[in-house]
LONUPA-545663 format. One record per atom (N, C-alpha, C): residue number from 1; residue in one letter; atom name; x, z negated, y. Coordinates in Angstrom, 2 decimals, padded with zeros to 5 digits. Each point is the difference from the previous one (the first is absolute). Layout:
REM residues N
<atom i="NUM" aa="A" at="CA" u="X" w="Z" v="Y"/>
...
END
This chain:
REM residues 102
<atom i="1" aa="X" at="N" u="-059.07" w="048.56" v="012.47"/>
<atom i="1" aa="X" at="CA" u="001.22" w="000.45" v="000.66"/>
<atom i="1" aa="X" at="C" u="000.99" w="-001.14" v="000.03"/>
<atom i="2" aa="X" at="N" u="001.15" w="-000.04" v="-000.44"/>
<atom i="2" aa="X" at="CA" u="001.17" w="-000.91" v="000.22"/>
<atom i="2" aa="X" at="C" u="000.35" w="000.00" v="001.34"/>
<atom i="3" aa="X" at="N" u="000.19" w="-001.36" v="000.17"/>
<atom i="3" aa="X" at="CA" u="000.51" w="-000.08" v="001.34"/>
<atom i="3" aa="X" at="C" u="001.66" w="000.58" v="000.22"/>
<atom i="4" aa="X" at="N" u="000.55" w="000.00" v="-000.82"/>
<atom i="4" aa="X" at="CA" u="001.62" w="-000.33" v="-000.05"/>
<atom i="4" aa="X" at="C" u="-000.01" w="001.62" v="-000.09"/>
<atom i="5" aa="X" at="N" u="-000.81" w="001.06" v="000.08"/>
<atom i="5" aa="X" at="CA" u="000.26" w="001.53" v="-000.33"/>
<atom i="5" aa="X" at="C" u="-000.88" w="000.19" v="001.54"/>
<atom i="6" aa="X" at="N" u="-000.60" w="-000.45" v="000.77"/>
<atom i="6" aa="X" at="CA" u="-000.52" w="-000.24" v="001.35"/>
<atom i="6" aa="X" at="C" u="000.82" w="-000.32" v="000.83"/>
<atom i="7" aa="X" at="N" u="001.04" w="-000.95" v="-000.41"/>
<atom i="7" aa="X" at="CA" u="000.99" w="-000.63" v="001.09"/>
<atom i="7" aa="X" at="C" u="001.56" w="000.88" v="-000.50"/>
<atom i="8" aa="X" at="N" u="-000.02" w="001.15" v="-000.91"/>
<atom i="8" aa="X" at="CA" u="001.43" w="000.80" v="-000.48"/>
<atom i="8" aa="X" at="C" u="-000.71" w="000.97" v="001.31"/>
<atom i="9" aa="X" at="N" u="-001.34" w="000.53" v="000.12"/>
<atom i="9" aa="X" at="CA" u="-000.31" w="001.27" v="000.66"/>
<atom i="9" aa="X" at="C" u="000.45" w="-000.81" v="001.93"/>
<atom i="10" aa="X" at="N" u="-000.76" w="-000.77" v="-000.26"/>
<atom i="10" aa="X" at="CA" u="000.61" w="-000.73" v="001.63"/>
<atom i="10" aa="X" at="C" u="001.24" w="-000.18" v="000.15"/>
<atom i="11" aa="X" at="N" u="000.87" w="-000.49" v="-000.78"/>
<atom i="11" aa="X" at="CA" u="001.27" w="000.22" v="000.00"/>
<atom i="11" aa="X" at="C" u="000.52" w="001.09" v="000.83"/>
<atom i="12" aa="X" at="N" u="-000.13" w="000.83" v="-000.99"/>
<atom i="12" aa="X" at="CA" u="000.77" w="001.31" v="-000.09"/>
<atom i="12" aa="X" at="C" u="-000.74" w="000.80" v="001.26"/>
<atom i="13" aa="X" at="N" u="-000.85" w="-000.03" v="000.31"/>
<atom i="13" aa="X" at="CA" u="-000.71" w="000.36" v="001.88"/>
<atom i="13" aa="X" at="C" u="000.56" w="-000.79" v="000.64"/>
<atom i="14" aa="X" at="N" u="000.51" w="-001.24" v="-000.05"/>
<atom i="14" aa="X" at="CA" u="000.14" w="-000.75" v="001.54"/>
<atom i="14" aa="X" at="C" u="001.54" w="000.92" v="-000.05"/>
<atom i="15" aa="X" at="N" u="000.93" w="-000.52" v="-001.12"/>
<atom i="15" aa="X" at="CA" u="000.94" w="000.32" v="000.41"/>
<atom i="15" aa="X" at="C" u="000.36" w="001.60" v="000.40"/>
<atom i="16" aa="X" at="N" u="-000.66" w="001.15" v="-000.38"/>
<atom i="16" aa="X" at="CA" u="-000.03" w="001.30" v="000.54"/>
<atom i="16" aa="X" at="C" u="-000.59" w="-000.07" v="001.09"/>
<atom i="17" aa="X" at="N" u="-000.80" w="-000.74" v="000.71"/>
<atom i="17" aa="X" at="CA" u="-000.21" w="-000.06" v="000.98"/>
<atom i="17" aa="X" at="C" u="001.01" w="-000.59" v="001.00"/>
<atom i="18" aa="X" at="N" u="000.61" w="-001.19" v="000.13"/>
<atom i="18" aa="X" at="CA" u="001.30" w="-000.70" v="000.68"/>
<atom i="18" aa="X" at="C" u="001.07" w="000.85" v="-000.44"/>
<atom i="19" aa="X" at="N" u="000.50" w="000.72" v="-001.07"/>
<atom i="19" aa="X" at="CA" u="001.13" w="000.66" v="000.36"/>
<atom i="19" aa="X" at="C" u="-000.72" w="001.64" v="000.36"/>
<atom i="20" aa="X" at="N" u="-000.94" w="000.29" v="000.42"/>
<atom i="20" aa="X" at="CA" u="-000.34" w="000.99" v="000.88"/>
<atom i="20" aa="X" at="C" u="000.23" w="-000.58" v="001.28"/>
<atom i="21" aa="X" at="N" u="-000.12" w="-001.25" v="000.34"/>
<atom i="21" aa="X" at="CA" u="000.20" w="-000.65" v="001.57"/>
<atom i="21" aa="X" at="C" u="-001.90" w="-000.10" v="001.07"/>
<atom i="22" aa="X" at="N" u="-000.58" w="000.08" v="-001.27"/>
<atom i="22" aa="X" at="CA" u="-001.02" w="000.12" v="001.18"/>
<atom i="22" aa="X" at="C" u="-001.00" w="-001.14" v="-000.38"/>
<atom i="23" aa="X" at="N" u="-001.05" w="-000.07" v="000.98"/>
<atom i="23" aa="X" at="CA" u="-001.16" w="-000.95" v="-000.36"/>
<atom i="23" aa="X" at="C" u="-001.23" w="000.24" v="-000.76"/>
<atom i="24" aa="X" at="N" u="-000.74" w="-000.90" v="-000.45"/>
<atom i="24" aa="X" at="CA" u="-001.03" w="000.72" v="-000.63"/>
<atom i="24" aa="X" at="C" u="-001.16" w="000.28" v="000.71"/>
<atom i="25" aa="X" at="N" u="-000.27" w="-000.17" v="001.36"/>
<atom i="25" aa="X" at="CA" u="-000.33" w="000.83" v="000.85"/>
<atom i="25" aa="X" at="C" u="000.72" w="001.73" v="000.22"/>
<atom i="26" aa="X" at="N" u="001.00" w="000.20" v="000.27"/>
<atom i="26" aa="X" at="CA" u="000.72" w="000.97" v="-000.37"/>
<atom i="26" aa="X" at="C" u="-000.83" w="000.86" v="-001.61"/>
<atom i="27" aa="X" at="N" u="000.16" w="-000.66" v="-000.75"/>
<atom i="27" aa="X" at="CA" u="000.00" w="000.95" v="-001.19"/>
<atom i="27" aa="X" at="C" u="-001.27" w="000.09" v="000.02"/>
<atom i="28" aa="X" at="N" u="-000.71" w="-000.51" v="000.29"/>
<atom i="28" aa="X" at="CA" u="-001.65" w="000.22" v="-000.18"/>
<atom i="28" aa="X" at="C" u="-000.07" w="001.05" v="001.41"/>
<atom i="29" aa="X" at="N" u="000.38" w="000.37" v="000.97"/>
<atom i="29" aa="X" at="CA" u="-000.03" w="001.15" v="000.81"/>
<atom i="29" aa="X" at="C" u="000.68" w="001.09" v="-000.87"/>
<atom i="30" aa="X" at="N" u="000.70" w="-000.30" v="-000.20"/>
<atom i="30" aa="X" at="CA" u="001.02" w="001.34" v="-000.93"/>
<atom i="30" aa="X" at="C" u="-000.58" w="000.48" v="-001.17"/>
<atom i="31" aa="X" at="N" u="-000.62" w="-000.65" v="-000.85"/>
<atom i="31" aa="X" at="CA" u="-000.81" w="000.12" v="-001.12"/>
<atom i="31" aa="X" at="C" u="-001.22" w="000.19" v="000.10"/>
<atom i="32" aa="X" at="N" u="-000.84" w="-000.13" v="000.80"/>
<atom i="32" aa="X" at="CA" u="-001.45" w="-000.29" v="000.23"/>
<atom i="32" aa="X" at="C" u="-000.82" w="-000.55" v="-000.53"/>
<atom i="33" aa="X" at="N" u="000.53" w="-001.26" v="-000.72"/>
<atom i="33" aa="X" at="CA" u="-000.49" w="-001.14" v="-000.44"/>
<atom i="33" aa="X" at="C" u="-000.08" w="-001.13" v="001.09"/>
<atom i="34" aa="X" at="N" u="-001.58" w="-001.16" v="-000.29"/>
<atom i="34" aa="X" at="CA" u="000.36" w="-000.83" v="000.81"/>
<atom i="34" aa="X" at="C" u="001.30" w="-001.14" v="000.08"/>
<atom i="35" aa="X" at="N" u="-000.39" w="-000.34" v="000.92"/>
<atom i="35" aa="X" at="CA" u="001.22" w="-001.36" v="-000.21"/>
<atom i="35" aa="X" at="C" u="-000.68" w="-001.05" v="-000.70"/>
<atom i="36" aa="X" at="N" u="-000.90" w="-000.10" v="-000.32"/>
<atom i="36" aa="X" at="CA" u="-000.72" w="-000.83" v="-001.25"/>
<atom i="36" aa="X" at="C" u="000.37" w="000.21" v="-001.33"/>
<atom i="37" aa="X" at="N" u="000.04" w="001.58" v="000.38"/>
<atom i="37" aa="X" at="CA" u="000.55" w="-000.01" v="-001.53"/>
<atom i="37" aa="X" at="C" u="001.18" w="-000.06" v="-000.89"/>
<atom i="38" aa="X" at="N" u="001.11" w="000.41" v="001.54"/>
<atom i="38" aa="X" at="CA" u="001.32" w="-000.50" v="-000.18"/>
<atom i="38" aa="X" at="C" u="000.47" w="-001.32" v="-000.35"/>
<atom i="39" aa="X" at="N" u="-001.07" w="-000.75" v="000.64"/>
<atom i="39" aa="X" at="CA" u="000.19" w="-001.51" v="-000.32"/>
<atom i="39" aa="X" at="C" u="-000.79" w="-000.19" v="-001.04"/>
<atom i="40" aa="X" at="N" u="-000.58" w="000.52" v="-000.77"/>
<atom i="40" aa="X" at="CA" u="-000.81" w="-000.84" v="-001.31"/>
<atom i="40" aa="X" at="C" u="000.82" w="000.30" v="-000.88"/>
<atom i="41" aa="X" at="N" u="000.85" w="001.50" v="000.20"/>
<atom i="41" aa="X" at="CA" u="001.13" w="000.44" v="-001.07"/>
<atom i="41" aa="X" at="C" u="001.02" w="-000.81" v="-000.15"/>
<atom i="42" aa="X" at="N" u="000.26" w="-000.13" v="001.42"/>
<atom i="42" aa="X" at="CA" u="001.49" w="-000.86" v="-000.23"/>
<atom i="42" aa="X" at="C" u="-000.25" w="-001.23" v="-000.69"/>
<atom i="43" aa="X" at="N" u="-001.42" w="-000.70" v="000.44"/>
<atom i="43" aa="X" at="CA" u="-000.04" w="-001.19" v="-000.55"/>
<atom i="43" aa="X" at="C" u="-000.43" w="-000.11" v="-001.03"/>
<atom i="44" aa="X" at="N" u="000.47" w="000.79" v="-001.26"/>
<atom i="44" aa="X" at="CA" u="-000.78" w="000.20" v="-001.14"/>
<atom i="44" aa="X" at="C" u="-001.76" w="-000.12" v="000.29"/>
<atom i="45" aa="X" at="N" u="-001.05" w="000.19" v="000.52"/>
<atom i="45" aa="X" at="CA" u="-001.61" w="-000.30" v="000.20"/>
<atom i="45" aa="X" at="C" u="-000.71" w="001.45" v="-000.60"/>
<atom i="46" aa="X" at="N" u="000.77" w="000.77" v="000.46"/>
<atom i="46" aa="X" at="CA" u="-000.25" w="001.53" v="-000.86"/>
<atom i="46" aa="X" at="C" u="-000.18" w="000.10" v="-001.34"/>
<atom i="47" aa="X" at="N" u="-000.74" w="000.21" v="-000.74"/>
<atom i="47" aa="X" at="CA" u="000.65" w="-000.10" v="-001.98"/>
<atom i="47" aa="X" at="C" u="-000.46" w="001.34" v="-000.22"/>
<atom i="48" aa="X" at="N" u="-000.65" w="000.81" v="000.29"/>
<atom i="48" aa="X" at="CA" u="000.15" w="001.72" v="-000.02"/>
<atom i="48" aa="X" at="C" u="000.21" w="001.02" v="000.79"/>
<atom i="49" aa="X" at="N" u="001.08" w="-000.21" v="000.84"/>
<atom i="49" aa="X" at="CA" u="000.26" w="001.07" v="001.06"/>
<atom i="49" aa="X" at="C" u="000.12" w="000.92" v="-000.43"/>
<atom i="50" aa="X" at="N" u="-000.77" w="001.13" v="000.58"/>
<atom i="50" aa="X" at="CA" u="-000.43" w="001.68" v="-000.58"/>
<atom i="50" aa="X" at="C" u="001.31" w="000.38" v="000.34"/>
<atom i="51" aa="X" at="N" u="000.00" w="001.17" v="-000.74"/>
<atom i="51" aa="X" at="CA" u="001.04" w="000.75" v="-000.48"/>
<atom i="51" aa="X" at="C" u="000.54" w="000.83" v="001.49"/>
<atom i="52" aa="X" at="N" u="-000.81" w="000.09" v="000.66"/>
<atom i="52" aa="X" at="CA" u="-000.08" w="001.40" v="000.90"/>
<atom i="52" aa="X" at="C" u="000.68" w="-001.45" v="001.69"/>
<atom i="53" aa="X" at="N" u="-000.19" w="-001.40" v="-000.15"/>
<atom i="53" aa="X" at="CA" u="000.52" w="-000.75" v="001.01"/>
<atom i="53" aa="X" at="C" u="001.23" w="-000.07" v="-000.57"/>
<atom i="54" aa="X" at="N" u="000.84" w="000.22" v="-001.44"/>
<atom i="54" aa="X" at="CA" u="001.23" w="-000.37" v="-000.08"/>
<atom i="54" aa="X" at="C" u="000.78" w="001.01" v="000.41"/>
<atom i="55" aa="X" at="N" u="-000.59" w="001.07" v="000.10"/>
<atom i="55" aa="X" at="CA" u="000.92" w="001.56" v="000.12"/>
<atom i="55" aa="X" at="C" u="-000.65" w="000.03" v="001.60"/>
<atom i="56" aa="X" at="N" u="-000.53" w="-000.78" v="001.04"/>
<atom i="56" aa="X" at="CA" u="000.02" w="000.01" v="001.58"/>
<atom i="56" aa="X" at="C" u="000.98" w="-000.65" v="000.26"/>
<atom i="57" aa="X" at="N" u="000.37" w="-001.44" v="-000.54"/>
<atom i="57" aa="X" at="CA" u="001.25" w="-001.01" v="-000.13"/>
<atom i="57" aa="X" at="C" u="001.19" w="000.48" v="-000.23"/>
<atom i="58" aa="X" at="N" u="000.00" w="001.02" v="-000.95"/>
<atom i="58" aa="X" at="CA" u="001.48" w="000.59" v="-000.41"/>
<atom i="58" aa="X" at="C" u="000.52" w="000.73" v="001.30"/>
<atom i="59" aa="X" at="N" u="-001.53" w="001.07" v="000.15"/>
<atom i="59" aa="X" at="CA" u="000.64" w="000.94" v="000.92"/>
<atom i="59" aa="X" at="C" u="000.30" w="-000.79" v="001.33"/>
<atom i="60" aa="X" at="N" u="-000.76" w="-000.84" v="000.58"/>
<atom i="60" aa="X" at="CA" u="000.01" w="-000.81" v="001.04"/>
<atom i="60" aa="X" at="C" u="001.46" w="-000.78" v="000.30"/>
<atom i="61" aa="X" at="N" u="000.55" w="-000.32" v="-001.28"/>
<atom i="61" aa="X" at="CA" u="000.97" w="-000.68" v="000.37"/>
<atom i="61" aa="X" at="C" u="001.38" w="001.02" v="-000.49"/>
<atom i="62" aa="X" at="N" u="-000.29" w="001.31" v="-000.33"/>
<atom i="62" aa="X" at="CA" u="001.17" w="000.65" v="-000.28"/>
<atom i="62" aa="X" at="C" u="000.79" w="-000.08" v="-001.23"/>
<atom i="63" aa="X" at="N" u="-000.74" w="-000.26" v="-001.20"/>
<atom i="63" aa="X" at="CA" u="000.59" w="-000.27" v="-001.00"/>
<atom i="63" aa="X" at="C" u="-000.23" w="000.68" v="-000.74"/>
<atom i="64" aa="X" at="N" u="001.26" w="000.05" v="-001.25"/>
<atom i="64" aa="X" at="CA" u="000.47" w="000.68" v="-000.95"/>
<atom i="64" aa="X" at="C" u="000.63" w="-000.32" v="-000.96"/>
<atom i="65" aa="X" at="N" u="000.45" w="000.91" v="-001.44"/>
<atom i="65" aa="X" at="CA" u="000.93" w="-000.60" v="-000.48"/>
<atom i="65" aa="X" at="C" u="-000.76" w="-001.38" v="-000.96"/>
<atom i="66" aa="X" at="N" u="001.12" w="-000.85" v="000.13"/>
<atom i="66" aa="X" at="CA" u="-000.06" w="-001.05" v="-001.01"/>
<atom i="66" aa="X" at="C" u="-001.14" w="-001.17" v="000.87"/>
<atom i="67" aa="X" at="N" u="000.06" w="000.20" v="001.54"/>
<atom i="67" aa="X" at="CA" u="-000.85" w="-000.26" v="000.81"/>
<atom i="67" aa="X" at="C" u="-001.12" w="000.26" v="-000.45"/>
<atom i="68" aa="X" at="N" u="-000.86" w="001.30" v="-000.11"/>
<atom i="68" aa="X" at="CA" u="-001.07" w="000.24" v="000.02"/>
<atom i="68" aa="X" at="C" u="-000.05" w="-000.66" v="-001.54"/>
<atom i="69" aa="X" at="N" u="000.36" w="000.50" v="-000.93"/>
<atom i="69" aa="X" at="CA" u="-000.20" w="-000.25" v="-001.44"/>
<atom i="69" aa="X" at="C" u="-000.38" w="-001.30" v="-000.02"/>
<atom i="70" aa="X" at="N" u="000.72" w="-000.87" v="000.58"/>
<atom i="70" aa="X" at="CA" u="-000.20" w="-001.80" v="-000.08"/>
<atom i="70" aa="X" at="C" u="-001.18" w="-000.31" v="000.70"/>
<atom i="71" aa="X" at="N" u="-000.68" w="000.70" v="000.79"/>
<atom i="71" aa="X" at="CA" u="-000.95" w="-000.43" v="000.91"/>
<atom i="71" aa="X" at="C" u="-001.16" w="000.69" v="-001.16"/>
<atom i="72" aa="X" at="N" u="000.19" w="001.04" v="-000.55"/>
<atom i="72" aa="X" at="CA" u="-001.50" w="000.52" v="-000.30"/>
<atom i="72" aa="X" at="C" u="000.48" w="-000.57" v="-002.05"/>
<atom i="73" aa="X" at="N" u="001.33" w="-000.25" v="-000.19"/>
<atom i="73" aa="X" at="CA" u="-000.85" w="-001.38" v="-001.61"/>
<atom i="73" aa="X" at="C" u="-000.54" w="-001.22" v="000.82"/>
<atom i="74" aa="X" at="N" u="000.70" w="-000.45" v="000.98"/>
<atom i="74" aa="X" at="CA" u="-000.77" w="-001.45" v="-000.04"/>
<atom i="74" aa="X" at="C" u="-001.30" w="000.55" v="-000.22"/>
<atom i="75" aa="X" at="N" u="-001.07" w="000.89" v="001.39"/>
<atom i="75" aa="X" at="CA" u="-001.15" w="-000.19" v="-000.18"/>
<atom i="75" aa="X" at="C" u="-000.44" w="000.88" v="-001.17"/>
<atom i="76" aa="X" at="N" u="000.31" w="000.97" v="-000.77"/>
<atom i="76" aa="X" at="CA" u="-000.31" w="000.41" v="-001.64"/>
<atom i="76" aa="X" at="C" u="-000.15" w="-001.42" v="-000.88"/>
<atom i="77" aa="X" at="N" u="000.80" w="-000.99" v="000.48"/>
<atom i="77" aa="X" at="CA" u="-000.31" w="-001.08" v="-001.36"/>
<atom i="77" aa="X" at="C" u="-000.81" w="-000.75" v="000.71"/>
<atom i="78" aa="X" at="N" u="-000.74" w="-000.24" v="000.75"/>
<atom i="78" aa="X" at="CA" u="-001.22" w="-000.52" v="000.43"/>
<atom i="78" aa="X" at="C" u="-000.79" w="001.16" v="-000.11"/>
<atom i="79" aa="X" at="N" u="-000.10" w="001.29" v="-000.08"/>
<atom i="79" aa="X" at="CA" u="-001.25" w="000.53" v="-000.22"/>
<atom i="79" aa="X" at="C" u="000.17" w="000.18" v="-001.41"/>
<atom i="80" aa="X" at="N" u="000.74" w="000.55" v="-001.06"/>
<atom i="80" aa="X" at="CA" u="-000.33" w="000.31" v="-001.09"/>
<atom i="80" aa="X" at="C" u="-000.51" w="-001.28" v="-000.95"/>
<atom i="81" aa="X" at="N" u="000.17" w="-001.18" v="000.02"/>
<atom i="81" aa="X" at="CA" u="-000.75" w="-001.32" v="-000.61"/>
<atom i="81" aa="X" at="C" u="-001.65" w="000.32" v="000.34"/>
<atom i="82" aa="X" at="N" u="000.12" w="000.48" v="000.81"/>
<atom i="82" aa="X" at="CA" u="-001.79" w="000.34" v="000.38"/>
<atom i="82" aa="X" at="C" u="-000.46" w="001.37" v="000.08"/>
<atom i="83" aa="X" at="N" u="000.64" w="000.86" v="-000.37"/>
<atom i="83" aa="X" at="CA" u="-000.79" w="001.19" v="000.03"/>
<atom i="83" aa="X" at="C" u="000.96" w="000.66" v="-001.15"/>
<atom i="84" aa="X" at="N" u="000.14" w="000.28" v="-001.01"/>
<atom i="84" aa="X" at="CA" u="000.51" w="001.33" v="-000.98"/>
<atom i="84" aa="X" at="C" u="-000.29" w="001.31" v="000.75"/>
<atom i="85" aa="X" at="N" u="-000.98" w="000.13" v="000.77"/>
<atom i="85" aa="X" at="CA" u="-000.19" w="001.54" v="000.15"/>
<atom i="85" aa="X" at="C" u="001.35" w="000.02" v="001.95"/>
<atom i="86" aa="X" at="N" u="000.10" w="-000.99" v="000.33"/>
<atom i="86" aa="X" at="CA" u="000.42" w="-000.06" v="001.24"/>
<atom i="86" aa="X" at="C" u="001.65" w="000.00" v="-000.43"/>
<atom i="87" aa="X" at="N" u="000.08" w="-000.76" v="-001.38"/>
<atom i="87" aa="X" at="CA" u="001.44" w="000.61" v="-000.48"/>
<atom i="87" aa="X" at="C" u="000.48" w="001.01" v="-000.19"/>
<atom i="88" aa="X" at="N" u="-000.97" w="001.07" v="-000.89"/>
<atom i="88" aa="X" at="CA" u="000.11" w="001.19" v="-000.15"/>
<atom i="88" aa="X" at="C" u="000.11" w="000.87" v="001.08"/>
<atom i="89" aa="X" at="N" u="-000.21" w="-000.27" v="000.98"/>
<atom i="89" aa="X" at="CA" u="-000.13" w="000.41" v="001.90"/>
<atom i="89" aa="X" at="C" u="001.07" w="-000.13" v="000.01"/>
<atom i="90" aa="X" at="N" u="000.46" w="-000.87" v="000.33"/>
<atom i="90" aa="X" at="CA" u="001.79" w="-000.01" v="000.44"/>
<atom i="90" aa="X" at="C" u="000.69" w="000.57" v="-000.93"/>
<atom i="91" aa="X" at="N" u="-000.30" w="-000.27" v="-001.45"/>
<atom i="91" aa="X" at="CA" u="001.20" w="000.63" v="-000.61"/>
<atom i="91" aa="X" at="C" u="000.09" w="001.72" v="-000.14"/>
<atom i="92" aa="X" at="N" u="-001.25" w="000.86" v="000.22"/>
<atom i="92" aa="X" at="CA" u="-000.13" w="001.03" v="000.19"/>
<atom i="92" aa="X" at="C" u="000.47" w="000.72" v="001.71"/>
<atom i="93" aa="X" at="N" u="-000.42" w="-000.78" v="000.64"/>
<atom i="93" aa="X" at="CA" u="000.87" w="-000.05" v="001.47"/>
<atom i="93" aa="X" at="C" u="001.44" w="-000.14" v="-000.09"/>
<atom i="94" aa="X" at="N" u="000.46" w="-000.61" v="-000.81"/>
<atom i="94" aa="X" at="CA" u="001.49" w="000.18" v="000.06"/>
<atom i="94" aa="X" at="C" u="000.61" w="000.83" v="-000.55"/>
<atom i="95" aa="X" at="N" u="-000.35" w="000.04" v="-001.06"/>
<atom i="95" aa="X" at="CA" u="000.06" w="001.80" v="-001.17"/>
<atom i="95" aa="X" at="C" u="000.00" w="000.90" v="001.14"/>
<atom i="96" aa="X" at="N" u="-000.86" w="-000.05" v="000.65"/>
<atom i="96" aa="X" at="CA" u="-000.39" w="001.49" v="000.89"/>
<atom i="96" aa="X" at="C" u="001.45" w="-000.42" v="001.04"/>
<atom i="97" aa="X" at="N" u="-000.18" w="-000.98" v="000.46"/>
<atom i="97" aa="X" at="CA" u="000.89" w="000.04" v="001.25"/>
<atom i="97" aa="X" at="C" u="001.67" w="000.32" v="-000.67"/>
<atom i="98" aa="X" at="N" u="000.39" w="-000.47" v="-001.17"/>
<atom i="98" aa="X" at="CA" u="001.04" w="000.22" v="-000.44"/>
<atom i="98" aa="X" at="C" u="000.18" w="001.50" v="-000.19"/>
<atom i="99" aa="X" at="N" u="-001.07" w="000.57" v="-000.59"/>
<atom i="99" aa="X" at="CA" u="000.37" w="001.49" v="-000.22"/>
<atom i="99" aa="X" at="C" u="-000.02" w="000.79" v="001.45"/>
<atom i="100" aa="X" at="N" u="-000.59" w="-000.61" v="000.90"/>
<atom i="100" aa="X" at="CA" u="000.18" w="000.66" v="001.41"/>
<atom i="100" aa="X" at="C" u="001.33" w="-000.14" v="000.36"/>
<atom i="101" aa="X" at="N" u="000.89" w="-000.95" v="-000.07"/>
<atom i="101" aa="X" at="CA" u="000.94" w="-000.49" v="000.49"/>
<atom i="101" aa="X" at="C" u="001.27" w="000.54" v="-001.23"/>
<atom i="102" aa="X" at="N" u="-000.05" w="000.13" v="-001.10"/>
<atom i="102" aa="X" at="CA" u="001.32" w="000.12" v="-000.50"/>
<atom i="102" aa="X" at="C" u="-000.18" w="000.32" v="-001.53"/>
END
């Protein structure tokens, strides 16, 4: 796992998290993730966060748009280096979600 595709996914969580305004106590109540895990994310320590904690994060913090999209490539390019079949997951999830949507 690259670190520098670990610290784009922490990135892009801290700051959806601070311009949501809340703590990561906060988002780990809102999401139902621990606050351990909020903090291993932010601090890049995570290198395969499941698919199903990035879409608690989205919804948790209210995001959408170019928002959500940026939050779920960062963590797609840390999972697809390690899984081909976990690529094919998302990219079939988005197919679907696009044809739901428009």
């Amino acid at each position: 796992m690259d670190s520098r595709r670990a610290e784009e996914l922490a990135a892009v969580l801290r700051e959806l998290r601070e311009q949501a305004g809340i703590t990561q106590e906060e988002l780990a109540d809102r999401s139902g993730l621990s606050i351990r895990t909020i903090s291993d994310l932010e601090r890049g320590r995570t290198t395969t966060p499941q698919r199903r904690s990035i879409e608690l994060l989205a919804d948790a913090l209210c995001v959408d748009g170019d928002s959500l999209e940026q939050l779920q490539q960062a963590a797609r390019r840390r999972s697809v280096a390690q899984c081909p079949a976990c690529s094919a997951r998302w990219q079939l999830d988005e197919l679907v979600r696009r044809e739901k949507h428009g």
